[in-house]
C-alpha positions in Angstrom: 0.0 0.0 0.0 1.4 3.5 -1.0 0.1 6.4 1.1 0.3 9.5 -1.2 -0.3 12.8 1.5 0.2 15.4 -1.3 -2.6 14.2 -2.8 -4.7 17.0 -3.6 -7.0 15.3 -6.3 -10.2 14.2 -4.1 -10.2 10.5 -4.9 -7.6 7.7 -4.6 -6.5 4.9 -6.2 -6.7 1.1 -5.5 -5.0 -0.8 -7.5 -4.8 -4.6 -7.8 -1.7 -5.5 -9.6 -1.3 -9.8 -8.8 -1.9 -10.6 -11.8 1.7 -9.0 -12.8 4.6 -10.0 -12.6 6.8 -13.3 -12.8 6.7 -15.4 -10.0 10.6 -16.5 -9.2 11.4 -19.5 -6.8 14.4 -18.9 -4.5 14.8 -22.0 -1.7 11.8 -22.2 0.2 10.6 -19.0 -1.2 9.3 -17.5 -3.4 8.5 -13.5 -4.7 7.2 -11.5 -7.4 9.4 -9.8 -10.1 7.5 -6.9 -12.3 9.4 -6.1 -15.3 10.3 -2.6 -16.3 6.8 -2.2 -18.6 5.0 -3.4 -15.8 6.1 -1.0 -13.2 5.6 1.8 -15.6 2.5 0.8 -16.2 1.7 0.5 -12.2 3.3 4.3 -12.5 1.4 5.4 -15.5 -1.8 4.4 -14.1 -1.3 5.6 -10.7 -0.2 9.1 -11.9 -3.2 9.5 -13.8 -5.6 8.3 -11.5 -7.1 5.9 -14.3 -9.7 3.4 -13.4 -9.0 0.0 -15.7 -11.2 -3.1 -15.3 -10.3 -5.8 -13.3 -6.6 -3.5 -12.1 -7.5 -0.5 -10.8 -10.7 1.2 -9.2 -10.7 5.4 -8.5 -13.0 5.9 -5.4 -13.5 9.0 -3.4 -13.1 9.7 -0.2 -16.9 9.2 0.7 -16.8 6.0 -0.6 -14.3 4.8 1.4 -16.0 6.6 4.6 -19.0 4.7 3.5 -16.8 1.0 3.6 -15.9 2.1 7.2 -12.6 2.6 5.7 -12.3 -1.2 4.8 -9.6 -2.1 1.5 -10.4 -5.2 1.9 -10.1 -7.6 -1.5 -13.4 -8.2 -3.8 -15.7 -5.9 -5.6 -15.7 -3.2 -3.3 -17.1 0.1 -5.1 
């Protein structure tokens, strides 16, 4: 989650981006590598506060008031 406090725009983001990335096995472990493209578009999108199905909802303050401030996962707004 990324906090943004200069933002001065009346909405905010939520973005879902699991479905990115390339999932990379190391021991036990494992993590999520997002290629250069795919952290620009995380960027791209963020910057412009763009709403794209099934990645990214724009909601506004109210709304999340509304949730009782809940992000939790699922079709939320």
């Amino acid at each position: 989650m990324f906090i943004d406090k200069a933002n001065t725009k009346g909405d905010i983001v939520l973005m879902d981006a699991s479905k990115l990335g390339t999932t990379v096995k190391e021991g036990k472990n494992q993590k999520t590598l997002l290629s250069p493209d795919e952290e620009e578009i995380i960027i791209k999108t963020f910057n412009k506060h763009e709403a794209k199905e099934d990645f990214t909802v724009v909601v506004s303050y109210e709304q999340i008031k509304g949730k009782n401030y809940s992000f939790s996962a699922g079709p939320v707004f």
